[in-house]
C-alpha positions in Angstrom: 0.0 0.0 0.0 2.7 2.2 1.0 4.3 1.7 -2.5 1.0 3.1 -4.1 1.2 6.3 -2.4 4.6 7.1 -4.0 3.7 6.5 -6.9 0.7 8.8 -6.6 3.5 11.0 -5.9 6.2 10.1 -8.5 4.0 10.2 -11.3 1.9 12.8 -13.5 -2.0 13.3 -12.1 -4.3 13.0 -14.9 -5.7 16.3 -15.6 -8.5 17.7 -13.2 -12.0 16.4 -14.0 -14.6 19.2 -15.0 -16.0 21.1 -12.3 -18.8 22.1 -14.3 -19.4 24.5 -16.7 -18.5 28.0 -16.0 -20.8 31.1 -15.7 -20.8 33.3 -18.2 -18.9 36.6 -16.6 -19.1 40.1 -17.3 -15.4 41.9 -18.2 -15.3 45.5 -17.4 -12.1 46.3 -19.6 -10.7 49.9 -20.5 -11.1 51.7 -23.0 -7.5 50.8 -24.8 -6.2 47.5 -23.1 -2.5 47.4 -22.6 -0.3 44.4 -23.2 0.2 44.2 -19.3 -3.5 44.5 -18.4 -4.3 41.2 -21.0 -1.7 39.6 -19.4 -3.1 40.2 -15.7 -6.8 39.4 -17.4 -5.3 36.2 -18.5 -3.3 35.5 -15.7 -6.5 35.7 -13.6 -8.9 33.6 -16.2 -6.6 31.6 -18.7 -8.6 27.9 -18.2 -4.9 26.0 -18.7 -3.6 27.9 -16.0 -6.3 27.2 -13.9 -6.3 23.6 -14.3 -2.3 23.5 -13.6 -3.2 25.2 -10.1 -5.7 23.1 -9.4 -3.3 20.3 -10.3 -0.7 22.1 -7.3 -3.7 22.1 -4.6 -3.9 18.5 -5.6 -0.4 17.4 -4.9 -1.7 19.1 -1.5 -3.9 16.8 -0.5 -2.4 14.0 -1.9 0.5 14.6 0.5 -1.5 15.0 3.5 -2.5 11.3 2.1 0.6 9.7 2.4 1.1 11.1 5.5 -2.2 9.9 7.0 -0.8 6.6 6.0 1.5 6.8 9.5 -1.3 7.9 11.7 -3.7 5.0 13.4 -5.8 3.3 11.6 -9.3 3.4 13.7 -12.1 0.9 12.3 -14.8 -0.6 13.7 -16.4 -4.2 12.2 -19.4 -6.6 12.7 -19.5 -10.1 11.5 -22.4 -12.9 11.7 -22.2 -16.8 10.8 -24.7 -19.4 10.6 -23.1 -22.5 10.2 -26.1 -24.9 8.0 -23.6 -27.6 8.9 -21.2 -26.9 11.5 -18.2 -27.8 10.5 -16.5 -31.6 11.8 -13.1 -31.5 13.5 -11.3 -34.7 13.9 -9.8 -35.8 17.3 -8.2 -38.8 18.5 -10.3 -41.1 20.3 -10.3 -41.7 24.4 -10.7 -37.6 24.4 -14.3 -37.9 24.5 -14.8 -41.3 25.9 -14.6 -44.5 23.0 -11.5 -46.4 22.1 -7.8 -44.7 21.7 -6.8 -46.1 18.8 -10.0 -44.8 16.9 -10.8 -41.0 14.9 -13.9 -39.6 16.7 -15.3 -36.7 14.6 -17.2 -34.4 16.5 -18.7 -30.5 15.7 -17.2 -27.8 18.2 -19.2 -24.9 18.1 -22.3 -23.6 17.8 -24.3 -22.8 14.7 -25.3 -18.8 15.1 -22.6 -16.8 16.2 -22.1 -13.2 16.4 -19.4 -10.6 16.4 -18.7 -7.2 17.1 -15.9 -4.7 18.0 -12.9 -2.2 17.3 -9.6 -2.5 15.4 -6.4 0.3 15.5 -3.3 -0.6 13.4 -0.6 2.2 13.8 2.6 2.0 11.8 5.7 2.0 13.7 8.5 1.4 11.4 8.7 1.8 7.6 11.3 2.9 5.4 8.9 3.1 2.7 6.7 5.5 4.0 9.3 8.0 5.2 10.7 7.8 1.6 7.5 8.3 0.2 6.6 12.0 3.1 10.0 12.6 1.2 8.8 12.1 -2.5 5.4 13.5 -1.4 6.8 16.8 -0.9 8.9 16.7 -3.5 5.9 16.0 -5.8 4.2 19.0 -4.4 7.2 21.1 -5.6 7.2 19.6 -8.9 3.5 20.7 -9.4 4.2 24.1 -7.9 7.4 24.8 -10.6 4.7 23.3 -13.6 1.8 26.0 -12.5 4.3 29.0 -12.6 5.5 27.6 -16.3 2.2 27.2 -17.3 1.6 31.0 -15.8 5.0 31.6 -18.2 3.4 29.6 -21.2 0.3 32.2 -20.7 2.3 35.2 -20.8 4.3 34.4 -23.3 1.2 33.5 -26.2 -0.6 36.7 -24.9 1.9 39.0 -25.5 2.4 36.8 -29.3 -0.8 37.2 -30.1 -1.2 40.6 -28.8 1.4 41.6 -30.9 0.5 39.7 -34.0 -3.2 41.4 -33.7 -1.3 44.8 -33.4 0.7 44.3 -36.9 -2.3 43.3 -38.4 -4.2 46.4 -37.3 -1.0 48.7 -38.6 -1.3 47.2 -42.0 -5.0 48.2 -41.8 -4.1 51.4 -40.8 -1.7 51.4 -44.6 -3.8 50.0 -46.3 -7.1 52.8 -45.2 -4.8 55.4 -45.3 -3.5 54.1 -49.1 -7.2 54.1 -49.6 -8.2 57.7 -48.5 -5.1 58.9 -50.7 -6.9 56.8 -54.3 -9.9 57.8 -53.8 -9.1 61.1 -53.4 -7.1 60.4 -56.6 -10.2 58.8 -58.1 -12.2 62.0 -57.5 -9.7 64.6 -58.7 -9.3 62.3 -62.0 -12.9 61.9 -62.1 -13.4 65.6 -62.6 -10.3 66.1 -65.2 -12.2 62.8 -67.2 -16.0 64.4 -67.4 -14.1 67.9 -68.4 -11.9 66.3 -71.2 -8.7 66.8 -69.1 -7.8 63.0 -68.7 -7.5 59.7 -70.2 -10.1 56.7 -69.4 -7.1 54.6 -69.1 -5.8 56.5 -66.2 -8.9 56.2 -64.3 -9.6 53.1 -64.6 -6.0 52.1 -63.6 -6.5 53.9 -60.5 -10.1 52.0 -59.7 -8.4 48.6 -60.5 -5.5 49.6 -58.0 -8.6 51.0 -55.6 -10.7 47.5 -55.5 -7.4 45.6 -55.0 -6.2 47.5 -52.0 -10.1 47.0 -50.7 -10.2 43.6 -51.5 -6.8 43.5 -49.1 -8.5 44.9 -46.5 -11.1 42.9 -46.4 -8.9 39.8 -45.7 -7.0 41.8 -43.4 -10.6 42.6 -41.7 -11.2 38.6 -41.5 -7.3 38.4 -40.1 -7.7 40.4 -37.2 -11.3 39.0 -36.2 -9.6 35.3 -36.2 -6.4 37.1 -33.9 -8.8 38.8 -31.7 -10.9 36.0 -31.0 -7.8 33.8 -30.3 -6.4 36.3 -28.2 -9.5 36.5 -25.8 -9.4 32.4 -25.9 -6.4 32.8 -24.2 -7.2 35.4 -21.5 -10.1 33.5 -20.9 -12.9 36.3 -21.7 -16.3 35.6 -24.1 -15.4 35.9 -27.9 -18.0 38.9 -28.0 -16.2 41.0 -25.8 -14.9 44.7 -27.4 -11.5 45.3 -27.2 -9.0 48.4 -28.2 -5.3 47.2 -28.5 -2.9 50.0 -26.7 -0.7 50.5 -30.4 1.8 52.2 -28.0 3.0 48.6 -28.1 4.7 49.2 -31.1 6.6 52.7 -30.1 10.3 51.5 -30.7 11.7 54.4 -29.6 10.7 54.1 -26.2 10.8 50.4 -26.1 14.0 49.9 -27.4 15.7 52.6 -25.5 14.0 50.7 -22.0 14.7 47.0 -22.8 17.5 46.1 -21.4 19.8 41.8 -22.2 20.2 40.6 -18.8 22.5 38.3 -17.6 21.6 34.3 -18.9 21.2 31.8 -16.0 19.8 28.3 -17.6 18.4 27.5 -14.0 16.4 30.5 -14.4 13.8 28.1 -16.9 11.0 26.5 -15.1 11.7 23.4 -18.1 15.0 22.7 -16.4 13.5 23.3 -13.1 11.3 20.7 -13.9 13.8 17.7 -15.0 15.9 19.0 -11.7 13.1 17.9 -9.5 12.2 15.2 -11.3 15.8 13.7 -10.8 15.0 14.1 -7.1 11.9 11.8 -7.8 13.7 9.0 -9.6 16.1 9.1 -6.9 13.0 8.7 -4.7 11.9 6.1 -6.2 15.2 3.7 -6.2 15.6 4.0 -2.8 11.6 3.1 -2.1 12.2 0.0 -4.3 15.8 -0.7 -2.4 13.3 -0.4 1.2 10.9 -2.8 -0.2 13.6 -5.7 1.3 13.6 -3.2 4.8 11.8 -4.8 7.5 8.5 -3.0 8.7 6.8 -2.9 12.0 3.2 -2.4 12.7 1.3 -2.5 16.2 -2.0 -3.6 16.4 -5.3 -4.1 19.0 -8.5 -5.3 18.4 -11.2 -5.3 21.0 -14.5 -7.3 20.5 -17.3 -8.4 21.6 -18.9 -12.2 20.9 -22.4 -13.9 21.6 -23.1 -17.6 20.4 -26.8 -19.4 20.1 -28.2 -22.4 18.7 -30.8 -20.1 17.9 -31.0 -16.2 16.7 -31.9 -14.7 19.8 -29.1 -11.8 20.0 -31.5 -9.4 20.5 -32.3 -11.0 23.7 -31.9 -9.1 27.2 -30.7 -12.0 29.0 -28.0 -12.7 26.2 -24.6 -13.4 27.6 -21.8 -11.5 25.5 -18.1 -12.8 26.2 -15.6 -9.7 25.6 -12.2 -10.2 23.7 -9.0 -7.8 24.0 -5.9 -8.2 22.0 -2.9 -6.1 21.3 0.6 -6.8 19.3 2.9 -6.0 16.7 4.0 -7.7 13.8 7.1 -7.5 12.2 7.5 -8.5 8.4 10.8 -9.3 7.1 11.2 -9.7 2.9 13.8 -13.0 2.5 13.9 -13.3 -1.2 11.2 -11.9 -3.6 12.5 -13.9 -7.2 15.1 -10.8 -7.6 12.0 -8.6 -8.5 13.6 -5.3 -6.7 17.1 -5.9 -8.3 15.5 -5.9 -11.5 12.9 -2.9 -10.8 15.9 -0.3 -8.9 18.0 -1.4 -12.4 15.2 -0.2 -14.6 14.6 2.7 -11.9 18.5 3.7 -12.5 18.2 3.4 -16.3 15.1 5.9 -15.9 17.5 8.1 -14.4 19.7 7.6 -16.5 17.5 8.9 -19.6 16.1 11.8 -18.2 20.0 13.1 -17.6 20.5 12.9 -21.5 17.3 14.2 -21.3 18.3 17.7 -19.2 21.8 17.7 -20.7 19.7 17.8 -24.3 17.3 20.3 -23.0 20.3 22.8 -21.7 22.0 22.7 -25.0 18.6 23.6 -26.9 18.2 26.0 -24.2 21.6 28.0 -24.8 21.0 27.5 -28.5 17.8 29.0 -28.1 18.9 32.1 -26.1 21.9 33.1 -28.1 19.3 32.5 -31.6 17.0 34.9 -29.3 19.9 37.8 -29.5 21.2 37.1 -32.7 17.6 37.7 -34.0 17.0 41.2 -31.8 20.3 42.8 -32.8 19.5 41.6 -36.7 15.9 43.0 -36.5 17.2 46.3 -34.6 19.6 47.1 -38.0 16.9 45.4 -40.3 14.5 48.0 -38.6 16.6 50.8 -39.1 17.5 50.2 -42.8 13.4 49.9 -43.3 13.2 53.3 -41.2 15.7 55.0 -43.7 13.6 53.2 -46.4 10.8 54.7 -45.6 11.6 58.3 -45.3 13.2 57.6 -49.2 9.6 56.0 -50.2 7.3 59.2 -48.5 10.1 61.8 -50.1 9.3 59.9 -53.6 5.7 60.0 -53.3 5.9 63.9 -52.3 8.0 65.0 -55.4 5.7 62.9 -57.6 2.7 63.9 -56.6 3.9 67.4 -57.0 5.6 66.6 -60.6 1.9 64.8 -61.3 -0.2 67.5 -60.4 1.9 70.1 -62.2 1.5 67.5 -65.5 5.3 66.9 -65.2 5.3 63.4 -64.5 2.7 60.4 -66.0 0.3 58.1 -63.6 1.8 55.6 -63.9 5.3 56.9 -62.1 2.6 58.2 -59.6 0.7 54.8 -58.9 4.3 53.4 -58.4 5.5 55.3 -56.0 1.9 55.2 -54.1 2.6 51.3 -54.2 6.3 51.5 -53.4 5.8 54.1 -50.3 2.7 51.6 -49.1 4.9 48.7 -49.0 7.9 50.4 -47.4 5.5 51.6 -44.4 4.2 47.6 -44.5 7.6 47.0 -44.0 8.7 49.1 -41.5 5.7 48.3 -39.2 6.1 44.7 -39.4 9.6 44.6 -38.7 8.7 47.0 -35.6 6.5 43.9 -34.9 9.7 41.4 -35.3 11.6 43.4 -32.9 9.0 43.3 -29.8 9.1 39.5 -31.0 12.2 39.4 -30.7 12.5 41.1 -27.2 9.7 38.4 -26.2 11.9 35.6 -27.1 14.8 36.7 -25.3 12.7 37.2 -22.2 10.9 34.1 -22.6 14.3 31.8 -23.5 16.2 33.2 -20.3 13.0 32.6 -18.1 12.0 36.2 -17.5 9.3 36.3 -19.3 7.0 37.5 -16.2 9.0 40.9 -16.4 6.7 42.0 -18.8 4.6 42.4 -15.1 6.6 44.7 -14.3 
């Protein structure tokens, strides 16, 4: 029994059963919701997260478990027979009277009896179970380390998808402003067409471009709804909620000047946190399968009441009831078991074994990760300012031929071109501003700091 509990404690709980389905709550949110605040919302709501601390409070209780193995064990019993044949005992002959040499077989007893009365067990000695306190508390530290990396895991794909709704909603705001700036076009031509002052050709070519750019931002519309809705999914509000994304997120000049590379420390991850006290529990579990060949002691009384009758007539007043009283211990000592624990603390060292190959794989991937991290943000930040440069070029090109257009020096077609060219340069820039919070994210999340973003 004692080997059941750690195990309970060694091994993963199955995920909590459904408490029932959840009330439909009211969010009161501002009117522009920061990256911070959707992080506290989903901190306070994501279901995942909820389910990995129920999963801690459950490691709770099941320690108090094992431990309540080592306290007495209080129980109280009732047993009635009714022998149809009583059963025959054999006993040498002369006992009773008759001839020595004979087998007389008699029936001791009676054929009702009944029995009543109190049993305590109380451990005294058992290697097991102080092993398995030991793992249990372990185990509770295992589950505590997994609930703050699922509260990690939860900050980390808010502040994605945040961030992947905002550069979404900066190409919108391109593409309406590209918009505005055609159909403004579209009129002005418009005019110059019904007044003999331009070519079909030339408006038409600005409608085609027109529709296009409309048709764009219709996917983008369909984008952002599918973002959204996956972003409230994960802070754990109703899909019909309204939000308004803080686009502040995407300042760079304030957040690059703020974020600061801190030092790397791999034991700073909750992953290899995780495989650290997981090593504790293997080592748990070898020396509870060494114990099983440990001797244990248990003390034990039972006090009891009996009756006996011919006939059922317990209920009677004048029945006679004959008390009982025993106390002892008992001492149980494991000889030779077929070599089973040799066997099961070898495959309980080779367990070990693997999950050190595993950590030493998962530090590797972990450095590798953290210096890609870096290697990305320092990229994006000269990326970003080769797009910035970019971009003043593209808006200087559009001013000069809009100018040279309007004053009939320069043909639409130089004009659409530079409309598309200075559109795609401020795509650009925006979503590499995107890449750069990204890549600040990654850094954060690689070097297990990611809850700085609470901060």
């Amino acid at each position: 029994m004692l080997k059941k509990y750690l195990i309970y404690a060694f091994f993963l709980l199955a995920p909590a059963m459904a408490m029932g389905q959840e009330s439909v709550q009211e969010f009161s949110l501002p009117d522009t919701l920061t990256l911070k605040e959707s992080i506290q919302i989903g901190l306070e709501n994501n279901r995942t997260l909820k389910k990995a601390i129920l999963d801690e409070e459950k490691a709770k209780y099941q320690r108090n478990e094992i431990r309540g193995a080592g306290l007495p064990q209080f129980s109280a019993y009732g047993q009635y027979n009714n022998f149809l044949d009583v059963f025959p005992q054999a006993v040498p002959g002369g006992i009773f009277g008759g001839d020595p040499g004979d087998i007389q077989v008699i029936s001791l007893g009676v054929p009702q009896s009944l029995k009543a009365g109190f049993q305590l067990n109380q451990l005294i000695f058992s290697n097991s179970y102080l092993i398995g306190l030991k793992a249990a508390k372990t185990g509770e530290e295992f589950y505590r380390i997994l609930a703050e990396q699922s509260e990690e895991d939860v900050i980390h794909e808010i502040s994605m998808n945040y961030l992947g709704v905002i550069q979404l909603e900066l190409q919108k705001e391109n593409l309406l402003a590209n918009i505005n700036q055609l159909e403004s076009l579209e009129k002005i031509l418009q005019a110059r067409y019904d007044n003999d002052l331009a070519r079909k050709v030339d408006l038409n070519r600005v409608k085609v471009n027109l529709t296009s750019i409309k048709s764009e931002q219709e996917n983008l519309d369909i984008a952002i709804f599918q973002q959204e809705g996956y972003l409230k999914l994960l802070m754990g509000i109703p899909v019909d909620t309204e939000i308004n994304l803080d686009h502040s997120v995407s300042d760079m000049d304030q957040k690059v000047k703020n974020f600061q590379v801190g030092d790397f420390n791999i034991f700073d991850r909750k992953d290899i946190q995780v495989l650290g006290v997981q090593e504790q529990l293997y080592e748990y579990e070898y020396k509870n399968i060494k114990a099983a060949n440990q001797p244990q002691l248990v003390g034990f009384a039972d006090f009891n009441k009996n009756a006996f009758s011919n006939n059922f007539d317990f209920l009677s007043q004048n029945k006679v009831w004959y008390q009982g009283f025993l106390i002892g211990v008992k001492l149980e000592i494991p000889i030779f078991d077929g070599m089973q624990t040799k066997y099961k603390a070898a495959q309980s060292r080779v367990s070990a074994q693997q999950l050190n190959l595993d950590r030493l794989q998962l530090e590797d991937a972990a450095d590798l990760e953290y210096k890609n991290a870096i290697n990305k943000y320092y990229n994006s930040l000269t990326t970003l300012a080769s797009l910035d440069s970019n971009l003043d070029l593209a808006d200087e090109v559009m001013k000069e031929t809009t100018l040279l257009y309007k004053e009939g020096l320069s043909p639409l077609t130089d004009l659409l071109d530079a409309e598309t060219t200075q559109r795609q340069a401020q795509a650009n820039y925006n979503n590499q501003i995107i890449q750069v919070r990204i890549a600040q994210l990654e850094i954060l999340n690689s070097s297990g700091k990611i809850t700085n973003l609470l901060l």
